[in-house]
C-alpha positions as CSV (number, residue, x, y, z in Angstrom):
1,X,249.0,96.2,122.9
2,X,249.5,92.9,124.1
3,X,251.8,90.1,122.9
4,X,248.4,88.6,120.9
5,X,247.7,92.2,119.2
6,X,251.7,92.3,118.3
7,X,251.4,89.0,116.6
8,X,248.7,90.1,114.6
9,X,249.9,93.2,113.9
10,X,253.1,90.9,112.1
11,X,251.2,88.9,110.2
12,X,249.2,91.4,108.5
13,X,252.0,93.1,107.8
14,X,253.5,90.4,106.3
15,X,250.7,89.2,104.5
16,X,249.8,92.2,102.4
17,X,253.0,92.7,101.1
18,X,252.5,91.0,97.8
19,X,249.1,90.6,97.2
20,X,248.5,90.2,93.7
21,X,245.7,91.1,92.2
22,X,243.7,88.6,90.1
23,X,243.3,89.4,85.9
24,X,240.2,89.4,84.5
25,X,238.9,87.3,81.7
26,X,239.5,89.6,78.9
27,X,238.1,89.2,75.3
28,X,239.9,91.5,72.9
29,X,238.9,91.6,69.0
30,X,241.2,92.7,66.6
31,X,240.7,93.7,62.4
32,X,243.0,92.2,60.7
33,X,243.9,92.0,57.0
34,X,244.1,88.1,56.2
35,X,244.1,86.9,52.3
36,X,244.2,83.3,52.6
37,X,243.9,80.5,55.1
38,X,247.7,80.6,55.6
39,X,247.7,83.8,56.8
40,X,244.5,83.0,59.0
41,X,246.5,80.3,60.4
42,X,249.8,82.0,61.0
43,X,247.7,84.9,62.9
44,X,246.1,82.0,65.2
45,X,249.5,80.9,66.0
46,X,251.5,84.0,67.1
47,X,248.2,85.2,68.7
48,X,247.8,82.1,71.1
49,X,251.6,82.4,72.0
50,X,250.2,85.5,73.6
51,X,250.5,84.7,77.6
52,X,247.1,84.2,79.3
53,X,245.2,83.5,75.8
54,X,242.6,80.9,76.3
55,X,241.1,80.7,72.8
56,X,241.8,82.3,69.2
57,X,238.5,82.7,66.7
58,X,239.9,83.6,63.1
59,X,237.1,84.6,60.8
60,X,238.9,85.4,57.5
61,X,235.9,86.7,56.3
62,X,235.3,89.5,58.5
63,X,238.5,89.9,58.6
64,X,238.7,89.7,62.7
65,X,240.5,87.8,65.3
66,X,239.0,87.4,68.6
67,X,241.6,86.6,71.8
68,X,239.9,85.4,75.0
69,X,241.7,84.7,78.1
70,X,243.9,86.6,81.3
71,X,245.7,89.4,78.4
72,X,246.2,92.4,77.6
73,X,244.7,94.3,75.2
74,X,248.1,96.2,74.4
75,X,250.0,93.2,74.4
76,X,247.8,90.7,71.7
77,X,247.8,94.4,69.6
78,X,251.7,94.2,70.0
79,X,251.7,90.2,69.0
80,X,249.6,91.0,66.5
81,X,252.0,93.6,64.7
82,X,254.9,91.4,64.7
83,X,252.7,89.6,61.8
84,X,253.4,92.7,59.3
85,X,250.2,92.9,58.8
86,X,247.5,95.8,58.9
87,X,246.2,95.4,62.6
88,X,243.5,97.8,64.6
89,X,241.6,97.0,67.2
90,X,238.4,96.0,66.4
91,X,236.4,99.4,65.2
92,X,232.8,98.2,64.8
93,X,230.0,98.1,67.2
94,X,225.9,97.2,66.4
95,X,224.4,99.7,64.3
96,X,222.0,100.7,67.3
97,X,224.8,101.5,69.7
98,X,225.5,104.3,67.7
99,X,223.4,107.6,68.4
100,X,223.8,109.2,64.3
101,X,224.8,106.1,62.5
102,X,225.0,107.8,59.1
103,X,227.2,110.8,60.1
104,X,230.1,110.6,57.7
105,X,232.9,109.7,60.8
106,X,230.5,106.1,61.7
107,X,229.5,105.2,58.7
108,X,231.6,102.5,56.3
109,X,231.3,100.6,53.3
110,X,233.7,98.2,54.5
111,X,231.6,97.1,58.0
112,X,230.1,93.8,58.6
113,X,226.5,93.4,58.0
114,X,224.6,96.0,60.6
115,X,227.3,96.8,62.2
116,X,229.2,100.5,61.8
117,X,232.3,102.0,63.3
118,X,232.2,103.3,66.7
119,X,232.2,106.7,67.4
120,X,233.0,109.2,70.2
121,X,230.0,110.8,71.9
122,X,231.7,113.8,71.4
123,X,231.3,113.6,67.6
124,X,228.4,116.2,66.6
125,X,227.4,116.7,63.3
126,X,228.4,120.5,62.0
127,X,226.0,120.5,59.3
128,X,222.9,122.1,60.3
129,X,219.6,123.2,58.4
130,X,219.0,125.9,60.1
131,X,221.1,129.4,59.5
132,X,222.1,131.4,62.6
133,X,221.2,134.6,60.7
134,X,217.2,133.1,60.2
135,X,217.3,132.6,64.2
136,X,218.2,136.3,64.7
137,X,215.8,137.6,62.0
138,X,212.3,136.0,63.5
139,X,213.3,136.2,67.1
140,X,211.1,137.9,70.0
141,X,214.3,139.8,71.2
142,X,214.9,141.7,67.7
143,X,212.6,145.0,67.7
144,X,212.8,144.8,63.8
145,X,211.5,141.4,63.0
146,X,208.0,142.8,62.1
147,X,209.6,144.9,59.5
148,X,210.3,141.6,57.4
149,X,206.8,140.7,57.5
């Protein structure tokens, strides 16, 4: 290695050791329970005090705030709290996101116009029309299933 390849060497060295990475442009929605304008408006203001937050969209109708800008999701949830009021991230998605939308865990009376809350995949439904036993009775495998008939 030459005095060239030593020098490069350096440098590299030097110059990766504190690379930062670069945040993303986040948009985190939040439900939150807001009675009146004041309350919309004291929400706005702890919520852009966030660090990073671009814009704040209060709709006191659906009850949601959205926070756009280089944050956290953790951290506007956290700034959000310190409000005393009921605060969740935003549990809604568009009622064709959903695979079962009227299985008892999606489905709420409370959701914005064709929207319902978002499920886990893993959610099955345990509730099933057909019987285990009527399976066994009319299957090829059973040697008395002719006897029924």
């Amino acid at each position: 290695m030459g005095v060239q390849g030593t020098m490069e060497y350096l440098s590299d060295l030097l110059s990766t050791k504190k690379k930062k990475k670069k945040k993303q442009v986040q948009t985190v929605a939040l439900k939150i329970r807001m009675d009146c304008e004041g309350c919309a408006r004291k929400v706005k203001h702890v919520l852009f005090g966030v660090k990073g937050a671009k814009s704040v969209e209060v709709d006191l109708k659906q009850q949601k705030a959205t926070v756009t800008g280089y944050v956290e999701p953790k951290k506007v949830l956290k700034a959000a709290q310190s409000t005393k009021k009921k605060v969740e991230l935003w549990p809604y998605v568009p009622y064709s996101m959903v695979a079962n939308p009227y299985i008892s865990q999606a489905y709420d009376k409370k959701a914005p116009p064709n929207m319902v809350r978002k499920v886990a995949d893993t959610a099955n439904i345990s509730e099933t029309t057909v019987d285990d036993r009527y399976i066994q009775i009319f299957s090829d495998e059973n040697p008395n299933a002719c006897s029924i008939m």
